[in-house]
C-alpha positions as CSV (number, residue, x, y, z in Angstrom):
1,X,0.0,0.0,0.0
2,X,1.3,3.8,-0.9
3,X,-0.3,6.7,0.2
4,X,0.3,9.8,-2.2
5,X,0.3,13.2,-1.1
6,X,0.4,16.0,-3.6
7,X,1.3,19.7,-2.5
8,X,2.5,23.1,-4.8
9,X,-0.3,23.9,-6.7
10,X,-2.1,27.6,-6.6
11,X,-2.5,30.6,-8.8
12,X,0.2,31.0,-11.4
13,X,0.3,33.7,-14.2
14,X,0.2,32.1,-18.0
15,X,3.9,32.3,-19.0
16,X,5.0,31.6,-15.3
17,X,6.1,28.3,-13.6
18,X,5.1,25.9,-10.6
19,X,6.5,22.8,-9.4
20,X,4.4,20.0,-7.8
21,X,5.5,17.4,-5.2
22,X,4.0,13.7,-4.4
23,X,5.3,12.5,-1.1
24,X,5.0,8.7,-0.8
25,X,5.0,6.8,2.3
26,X,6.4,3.6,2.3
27,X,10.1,2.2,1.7
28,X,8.5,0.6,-1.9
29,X,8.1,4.1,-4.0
30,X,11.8,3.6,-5.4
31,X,10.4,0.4,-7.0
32,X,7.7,2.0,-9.0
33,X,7.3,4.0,-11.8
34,X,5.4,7.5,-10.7
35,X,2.9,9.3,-13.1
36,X,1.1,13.0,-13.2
37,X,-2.2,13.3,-14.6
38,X,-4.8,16.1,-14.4
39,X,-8.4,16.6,-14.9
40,X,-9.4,20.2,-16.5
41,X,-13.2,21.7,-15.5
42,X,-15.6,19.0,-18.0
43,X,-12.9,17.0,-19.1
44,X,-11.9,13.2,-18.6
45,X,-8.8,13.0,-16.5
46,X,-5.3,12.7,-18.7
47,X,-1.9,11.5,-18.9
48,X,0.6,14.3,-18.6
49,X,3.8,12.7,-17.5
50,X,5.8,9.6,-16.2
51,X,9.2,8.7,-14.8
52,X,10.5,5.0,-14.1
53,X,11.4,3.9,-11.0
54,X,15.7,5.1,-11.3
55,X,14.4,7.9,-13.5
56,X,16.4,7.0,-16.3
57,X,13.2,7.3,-18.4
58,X,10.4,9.9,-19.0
59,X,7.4,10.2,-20.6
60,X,5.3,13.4,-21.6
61,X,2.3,14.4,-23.6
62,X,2.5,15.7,-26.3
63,X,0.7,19.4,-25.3
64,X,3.3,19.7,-22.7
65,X,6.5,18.3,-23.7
66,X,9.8,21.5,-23.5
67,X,7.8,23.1,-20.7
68,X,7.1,20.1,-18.1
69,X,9.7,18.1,-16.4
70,X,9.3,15.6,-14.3
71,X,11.8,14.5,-12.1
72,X,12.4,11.7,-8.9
73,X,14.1,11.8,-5.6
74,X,14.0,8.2,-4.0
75,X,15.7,9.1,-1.2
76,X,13.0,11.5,-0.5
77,X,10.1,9.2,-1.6
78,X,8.7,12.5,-3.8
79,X,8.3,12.9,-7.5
80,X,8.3,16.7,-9.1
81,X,6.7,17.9,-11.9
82,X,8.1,21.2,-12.8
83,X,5.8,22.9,-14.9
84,X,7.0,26.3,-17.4
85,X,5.8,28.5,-19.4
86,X,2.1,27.4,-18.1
87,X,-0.6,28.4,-20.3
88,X,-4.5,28.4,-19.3
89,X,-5.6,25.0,-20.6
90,X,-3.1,23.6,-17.9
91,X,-5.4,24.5,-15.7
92,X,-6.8,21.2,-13.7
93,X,-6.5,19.5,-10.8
94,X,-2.9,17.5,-10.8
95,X,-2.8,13.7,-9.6
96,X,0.3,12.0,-8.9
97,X,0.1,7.8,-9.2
98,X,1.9,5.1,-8.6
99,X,2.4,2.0,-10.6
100,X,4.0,-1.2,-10.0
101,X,4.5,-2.0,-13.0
102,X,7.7,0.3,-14.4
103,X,9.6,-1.4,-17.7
104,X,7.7,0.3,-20.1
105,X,5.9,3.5,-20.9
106,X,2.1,3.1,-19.2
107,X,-0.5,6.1,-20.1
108,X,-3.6,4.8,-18.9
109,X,-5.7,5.4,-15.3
110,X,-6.0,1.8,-15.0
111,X,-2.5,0.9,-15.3
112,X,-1.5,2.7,-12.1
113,X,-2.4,1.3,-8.7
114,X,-2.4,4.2,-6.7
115,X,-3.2,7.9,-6.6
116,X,-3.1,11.3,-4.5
117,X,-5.9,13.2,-3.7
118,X,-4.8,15.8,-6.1
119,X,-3.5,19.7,-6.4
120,X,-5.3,22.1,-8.1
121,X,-3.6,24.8,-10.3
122,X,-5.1,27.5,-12.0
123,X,-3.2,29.4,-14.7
124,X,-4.8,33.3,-15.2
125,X,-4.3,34.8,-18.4
């Protein structure tokens, strides 16, 4: 069992930048790959980014990939996802999720086996 807690999130200015943490509990997050989705106001809940369990390997969507990085630190059971140059349709409510599973590149909700409550950022043009 990992319990994800997600933090960072607010009002940022379109052009600006945020970064989001997960903090996991449990001496097991190094083993798993970590993703970042979001849900935007009326719209199914997406795929924005993954990182495998050493973070030798990343993963983005298209819409965000040269402005979004996501990043690990084990020792401190957190993933980041920087997020730059932010425009308004990145506005959403941010998930971080955990998935045992961590060889290969994984997009979908039901791949992952755990998930945060969620942060919500808002982007003002």
């Amino acid at each position: 069992q990992v319990q994800l807690v997600e933090s960072g999130g607010g009002l940022v200015q379109a052009g600006g930048s945020l970064r989001l943490s997960c903090a996991a509990s449990g001496s097991a997050f190094r083993y798993y790959a970590m993703g970042w989705f979001r849900r935007a106001p009326g719209k199914e809940r997406e795929f924005v980014a993954r990182i495998s369990w050493n973070g030798a390997s990343t993963y983005y969507t298209d819409s965000v990939k040269g402005r979004f990085t996501i990043s690990r630190d084990n020792a401190k059971n957190t993933v980041y996802l920087q997020m730059n140059s932010v425009k308004s349709e990145d506005t959403a409510v941010y998930y971080c999720a955990a998935d045992r599973i961590n060889t290969i590149d994984r997009q979908k909700e039901s791949d992952y086996d755990w998930w945060g409550q969620g942060t919500q950022v808002t982007v003002s043009s």
